[in-house]
Structure formats: structure tokens, C-alpha cells
C-alpha positions in Angstrom: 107.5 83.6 134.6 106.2 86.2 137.0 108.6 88.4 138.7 107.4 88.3 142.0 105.0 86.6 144.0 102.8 87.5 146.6 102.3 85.4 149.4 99.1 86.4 152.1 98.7 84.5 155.0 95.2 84.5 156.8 93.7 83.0 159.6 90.5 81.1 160.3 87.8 83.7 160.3 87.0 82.5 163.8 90.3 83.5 164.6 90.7 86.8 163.2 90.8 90.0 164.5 90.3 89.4 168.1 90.7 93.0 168.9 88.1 94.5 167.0 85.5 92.0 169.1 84.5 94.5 171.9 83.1 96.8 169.1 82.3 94.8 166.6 79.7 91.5 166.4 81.6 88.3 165.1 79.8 87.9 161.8 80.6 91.8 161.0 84.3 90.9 162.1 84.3 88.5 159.7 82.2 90.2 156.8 85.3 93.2 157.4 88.3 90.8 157.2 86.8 89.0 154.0 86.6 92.9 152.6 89.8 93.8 153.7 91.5 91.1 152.1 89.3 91.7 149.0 91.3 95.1 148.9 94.6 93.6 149.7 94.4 91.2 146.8 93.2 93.7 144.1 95.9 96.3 145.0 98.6 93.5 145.0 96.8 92.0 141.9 97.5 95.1 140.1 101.4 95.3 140.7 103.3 94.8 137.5 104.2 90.9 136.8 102.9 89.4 139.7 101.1 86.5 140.9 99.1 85.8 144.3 98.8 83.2 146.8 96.8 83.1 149.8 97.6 80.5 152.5 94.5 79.7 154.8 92.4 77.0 156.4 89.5 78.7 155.9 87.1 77.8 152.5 85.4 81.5 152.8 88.8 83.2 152.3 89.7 80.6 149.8 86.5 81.3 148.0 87.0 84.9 148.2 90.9 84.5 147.4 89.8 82.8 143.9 87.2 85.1 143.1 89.3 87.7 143.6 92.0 85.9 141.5 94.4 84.9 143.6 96.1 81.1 143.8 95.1 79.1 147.3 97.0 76.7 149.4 96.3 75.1 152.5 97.8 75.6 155.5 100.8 73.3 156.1 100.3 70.7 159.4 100.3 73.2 161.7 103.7 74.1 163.6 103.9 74.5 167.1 102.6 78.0 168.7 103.1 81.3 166.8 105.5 79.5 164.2 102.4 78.4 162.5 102.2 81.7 160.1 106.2 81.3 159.5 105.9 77.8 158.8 103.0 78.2 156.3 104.7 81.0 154.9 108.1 79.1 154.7 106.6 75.9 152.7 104.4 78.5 150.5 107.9 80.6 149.5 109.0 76.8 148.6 106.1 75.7 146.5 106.4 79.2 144.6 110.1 78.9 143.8 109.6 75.2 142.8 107.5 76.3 140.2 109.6 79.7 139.2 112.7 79.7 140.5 114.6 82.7 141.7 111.4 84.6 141.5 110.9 87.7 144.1 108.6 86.7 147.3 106.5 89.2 149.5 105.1 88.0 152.4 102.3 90.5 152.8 99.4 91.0 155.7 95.9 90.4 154.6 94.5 93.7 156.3 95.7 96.4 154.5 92.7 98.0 153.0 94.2 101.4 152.1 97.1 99.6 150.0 97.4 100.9 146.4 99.4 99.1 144.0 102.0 102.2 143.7 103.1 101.8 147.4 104.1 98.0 147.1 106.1 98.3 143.3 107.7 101.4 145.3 108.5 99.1 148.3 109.7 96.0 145.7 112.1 98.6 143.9 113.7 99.2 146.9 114.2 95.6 147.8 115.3 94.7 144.3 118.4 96.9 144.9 119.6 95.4 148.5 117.8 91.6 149.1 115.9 91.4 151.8 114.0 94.7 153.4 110.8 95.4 155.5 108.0 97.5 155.8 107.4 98.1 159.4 103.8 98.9 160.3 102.3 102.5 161.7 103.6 101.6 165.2 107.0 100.7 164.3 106.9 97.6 166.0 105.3 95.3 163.3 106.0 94.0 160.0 103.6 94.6 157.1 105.1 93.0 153.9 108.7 91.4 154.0 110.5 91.4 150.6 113.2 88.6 149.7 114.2 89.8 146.4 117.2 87.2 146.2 117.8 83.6 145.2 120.7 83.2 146.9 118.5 81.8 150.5 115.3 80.7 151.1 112.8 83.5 152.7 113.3 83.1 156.4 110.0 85.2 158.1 109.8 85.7 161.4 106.3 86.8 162.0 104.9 87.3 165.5 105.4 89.8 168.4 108.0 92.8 167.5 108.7 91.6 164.0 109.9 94.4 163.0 112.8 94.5 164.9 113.5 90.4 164.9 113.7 90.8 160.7 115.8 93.4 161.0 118.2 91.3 163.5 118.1 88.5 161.1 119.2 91.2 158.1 116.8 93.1 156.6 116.4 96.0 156.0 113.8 98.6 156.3 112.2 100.7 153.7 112.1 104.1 154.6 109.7 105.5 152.1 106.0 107.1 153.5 103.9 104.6 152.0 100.5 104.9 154.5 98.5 102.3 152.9 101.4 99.7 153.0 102.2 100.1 156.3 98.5 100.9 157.8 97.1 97.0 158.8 94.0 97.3 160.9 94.0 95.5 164.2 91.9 97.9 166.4 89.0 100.4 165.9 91.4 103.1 166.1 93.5 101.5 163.0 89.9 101.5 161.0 89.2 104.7 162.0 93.0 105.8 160.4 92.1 103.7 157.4 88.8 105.5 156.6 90.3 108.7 156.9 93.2 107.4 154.3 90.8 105.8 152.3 89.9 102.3 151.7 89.1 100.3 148.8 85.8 99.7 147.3 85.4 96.1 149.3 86.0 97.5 152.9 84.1 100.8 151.9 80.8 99.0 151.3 80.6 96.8 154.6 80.9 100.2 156.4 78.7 102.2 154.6 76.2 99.2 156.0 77.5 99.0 159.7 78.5 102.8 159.9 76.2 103.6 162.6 77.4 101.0 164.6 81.4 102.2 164.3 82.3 104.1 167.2 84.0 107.1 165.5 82.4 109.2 163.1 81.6 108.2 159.7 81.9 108.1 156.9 85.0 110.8 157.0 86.6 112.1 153.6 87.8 108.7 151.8 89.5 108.7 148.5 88.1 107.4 145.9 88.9 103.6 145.9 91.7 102.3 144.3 90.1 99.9 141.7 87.1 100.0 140.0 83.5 98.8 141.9 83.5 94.8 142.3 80.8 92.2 142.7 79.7 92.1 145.9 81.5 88.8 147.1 80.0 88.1 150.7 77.1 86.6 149.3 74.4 89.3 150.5 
């Protein structure tokens, strides 16, 4: 039995990503998200004893979330208004526990392309000692990964404007530890520009060393190297 599972939530790539669209062209949007969640899944792939399951509408994430190794579902019938990504995530936590239960659940953003596998075992060590914590994104205000590390309730997310502090009302608690790639999820161009200066993996890397002349910030900047090994190029180019 695994001892945790991942659970990644994405959008329809029409839907994605909305801020990046003054800078960026939508099939470029969409070529980044698909390499962002590319990075996501291999640095959450690589965390000790754990399985992955992306939750989407969308058959090019699916076909990238299987290629990359990761387990699909579909979207549940969608919920009214913003709920939609708790109520996915809700009846994904369900399926996983139906089929190990009392297993540890992360609900974790798909654009985090600077995670490394280190930050989220760090962030699942801490949870594994209290229940239920966060980890609040670079503006304080967000929620990048939420980790139910007990059987005792079913994962309640709660997703959506100032999550952050809504999961901490409801009982969390946050983790306190630095972790930049865990908590850095890129919604603007000035989130991709703090990303490339972190360092991104090998997925995200490549579609911007092909658009970097369009980007408006300088690039490339220093950038790590990536945190796993070169991959097939997935986007079908």
C-alpha cells in the first residue's frame, strides 16, 4: 500500500492560466501549463511511497499525466461555482482511500515547476506529526499543497480565494519551513520570472528556452540544474 497519495487538480487547458494571457499567446499558455505539470508530477513522483492522481477534464493533461506516470480521473459532475476543484478533490480523496485506506492525501497545485521532491517529504513529515497542515503560497494568501495525514475524517479542501487563511479556520495548520519550490505556483509573469531564477525543471526549462525572446524579463537567468534527469519531449513537437 502506498503511504501517501498525491492528488493534482487541473483545469481545461482553455481555462488555465488566465493571467499569463496579456503576455503570453494561448497555445504557449498551454504548451507552459502542460510543462509545468510535467515538473510537478516528476518531483511528486519521486517522493518516497507515493502514488499520483491527476483529476482533469482535459485528454492533453490526461495524456501527459500517464506519460508522466501518474493515475487519471475525470472530473466529477461539476459542482456549482468555485466548489468544482473541492468537489473533484473531495470524491478523488474518496476513491483513493476506497482503495487504501487510511492512507496520507496531498492535495497539491499543478504549477509548481521549481518543486523538488525534498521540499514535499519535508512538508509530509511535518504533517505526519499534527493531521492536517498547509503550505501557504509566496503571497501568504494561497494554499499550495494541503496535507491530511489522518484517518480519523475525510479531507475537507477548501480551495478558492484566500485559502490559506479558510484552511487554517477549518484547522490546519501551517508549515513553517522555507521550502521555495513548494510554495512558488506561477500565476503571473512575475511568478515565472521568480521561478526561473529558482530554477525549474527540465519540462518548463525547454518551452522557455524556445519562447525566451518572447518573455518579458530577461532570460534565461541562473537556473539550477533540473531536478530529474532530461525527459521525452511530451508536447508532441
Amino acid at each position: 500500500m502506498p503511504a501517501v497519495h498525491i492528488l493534482v487538480p487541473v483545469k481545461a487547458l482553455g481555462l488555465a492560466k488566465s493571467r499569463l494571457a496579456h503576455a503570453l499567446e494561448p497555445d504557449t499558455r498551454a504548451e507552459l501549463v502542460l510543462a509545468m505539470l510535467e515538473d510537478t508530477l516528476a518531483a511528486a513522483r519521486d517522493t518516497d511511497d507515493a502514488v499520483v492522481t491527476v483529476i482533469t477534464s482535459d485528454r492533453r493533461v490526461a495524456a501527459v499525466a500517464r506519460r508522466s506516470g501518474a493515475a487519471v480521473l475525470a472530473d466529477p459532475p461539476a459542482a456549482s461555482g468555485q466548489d468544482s476543484l473541492n468537489a473533484a478533490l473531495r470524491s478523488a480523496a474518496e476513491h483513493a482511500r476506497d482503495e487504501s485506506p487510511g492512507v496520507d492525501l496531498v492535495a497539491l497545485q499543478a504549477d509548481l515547476p521549481s518543486l523538488r521532491p525534498h521540499e514535499l517529504a519535508e512538508a509530509l513529515e511535518a504533517a505526519r506529526a499534527t493531521g492536517t497542515m498547509i503550505v501557504a503560497d509566496h503571497t501568504g494568501s494561497g494554499t499550495t499543497a494541503l496535507l491530511h495525514c489522518t484517518s480519523q475524517r475525510p479531507l475537507h479542501p477548501r480551495f478558492g480565494p484566500d485559502s490559506a487563511h479558510r484552511h487554517l479556520e477549518a484547522g490546519a495548520l501551517a508549515v513553517e519551513a522555507h521550502l521555495p519550490g513548494l510554495r512558488l505556483d506561477v500565476d503571473t509573469i512575475d511568478d515565472l520570472g521568480a521561478a526561473v531564477r529558482l530554477g525549474v525543471g527540465a519540462a518548463t526549462a525547454a518551452v522557455l528556452d524556445r519562447i525566451g525572446s518572447a518573455l518579458p524579463f530577461p532570460y534565461p537567468t541562473s537556473r539550477r540544474e533540473p531536478h530529474t534527469s532530461p525527459v521525452p519531449d511530451t508536447m508532441g513537437r
